[in-house]
VEXDREN-2710 file (C-alpha; in Angstrom, 1 decimal):
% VEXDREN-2710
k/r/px/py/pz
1/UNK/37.0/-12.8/4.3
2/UNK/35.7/-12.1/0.8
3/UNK/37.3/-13.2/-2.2
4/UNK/36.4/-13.6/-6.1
5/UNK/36.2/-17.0/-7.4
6/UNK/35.7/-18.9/-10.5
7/UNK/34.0/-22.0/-10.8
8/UNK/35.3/-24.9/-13.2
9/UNK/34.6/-28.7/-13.3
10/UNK/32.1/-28.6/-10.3
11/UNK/34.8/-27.1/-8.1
12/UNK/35.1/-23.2/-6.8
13/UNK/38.5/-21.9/-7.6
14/UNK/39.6/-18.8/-5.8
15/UNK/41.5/-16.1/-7.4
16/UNK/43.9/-15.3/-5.1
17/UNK/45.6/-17.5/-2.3
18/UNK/43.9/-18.1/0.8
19/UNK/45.6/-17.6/3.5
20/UNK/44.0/-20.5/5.2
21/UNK/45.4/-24.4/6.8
22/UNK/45.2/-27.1/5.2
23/UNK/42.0/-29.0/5.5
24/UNK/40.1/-26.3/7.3
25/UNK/36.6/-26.3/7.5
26/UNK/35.0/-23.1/6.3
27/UNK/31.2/-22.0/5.5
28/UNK/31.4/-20.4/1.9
29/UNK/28.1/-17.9/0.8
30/UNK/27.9/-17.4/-2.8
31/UNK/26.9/-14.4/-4.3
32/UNK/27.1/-13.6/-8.0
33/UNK/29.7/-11.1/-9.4
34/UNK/27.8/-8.7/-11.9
35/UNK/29.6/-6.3/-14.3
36/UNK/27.2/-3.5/-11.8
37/UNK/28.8/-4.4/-8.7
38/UNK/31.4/-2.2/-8.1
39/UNK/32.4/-2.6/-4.8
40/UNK/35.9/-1.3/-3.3
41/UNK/37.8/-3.5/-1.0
42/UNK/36.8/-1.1/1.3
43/UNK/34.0/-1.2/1.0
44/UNK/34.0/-5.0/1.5
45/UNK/36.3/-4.3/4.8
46/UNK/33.4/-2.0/6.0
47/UNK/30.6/-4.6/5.3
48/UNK/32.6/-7.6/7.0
49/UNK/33.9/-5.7/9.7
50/UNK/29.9/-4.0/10.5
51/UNK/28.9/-8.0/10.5
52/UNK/31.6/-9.2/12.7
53/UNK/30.5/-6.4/15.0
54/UNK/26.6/-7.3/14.7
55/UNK/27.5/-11.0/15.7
56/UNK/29.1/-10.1/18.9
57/UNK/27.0/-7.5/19.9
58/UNK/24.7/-7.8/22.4
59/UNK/20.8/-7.9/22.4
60/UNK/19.2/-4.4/22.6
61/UNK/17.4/-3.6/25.9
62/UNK/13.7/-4.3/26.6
63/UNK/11.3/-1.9/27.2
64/UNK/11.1/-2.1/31.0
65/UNK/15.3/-1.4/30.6
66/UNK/14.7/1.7/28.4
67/UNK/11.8/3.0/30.7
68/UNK/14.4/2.6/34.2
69/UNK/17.4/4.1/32.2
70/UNK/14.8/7.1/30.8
71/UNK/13.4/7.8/34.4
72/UNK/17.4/8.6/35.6
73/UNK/17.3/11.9/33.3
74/UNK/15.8/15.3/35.0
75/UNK/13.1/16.9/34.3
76/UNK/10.3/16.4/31.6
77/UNK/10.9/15.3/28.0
78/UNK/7.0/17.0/27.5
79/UNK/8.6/20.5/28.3
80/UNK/11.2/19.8/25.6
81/UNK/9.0/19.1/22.8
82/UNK/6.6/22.7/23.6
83/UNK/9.6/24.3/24.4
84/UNK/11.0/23.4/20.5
85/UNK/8.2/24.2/19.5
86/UNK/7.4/27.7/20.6
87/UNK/10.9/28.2/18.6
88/UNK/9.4/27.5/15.3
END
């Protein structure tokens, strides 16, 4: 969630309800609003939803796992790369 905020009298004040309990514990990152920034609130969907995703992905194979899944495909990636380039 993303939302603009002011702050006042040493407290942040958001501009628009939260939709959050009472008393919840949340982790707030500030970033300063510049007159430049113009970013959509799809934009902001995009780049929350992309991080959500990153968190919860999983950790990309090692090299061993990319070498055993490479060796499963036929034939030579060598012949390939002459073959693409006899094309040129």
């Amino acid at each position: 969630m993303q939302v603009e905020a002011v702050y006042e009298n040493g407290v942040l004040r958001p501009l628009k309800p939260l939709e959050l309990a009472e008393h919840q514990h949340v982790i707030v990152t500030v970033t300063e609003s510049t007159k430049s920034a113009s970013y959509t609130q799809l934009d902001l969907t995009f780049i929350e939803n992309l991080r959500k995703q990153l968190h919860s992905a999983a950790s990309a194979p090692g090299l061993d796992e990319v070498r055993r899944r490479l060796s499963k495909i036929p034939g030579r990636m060598t012949d390939d790369f002459i073959a693409e380039r006899e094309d040129r």
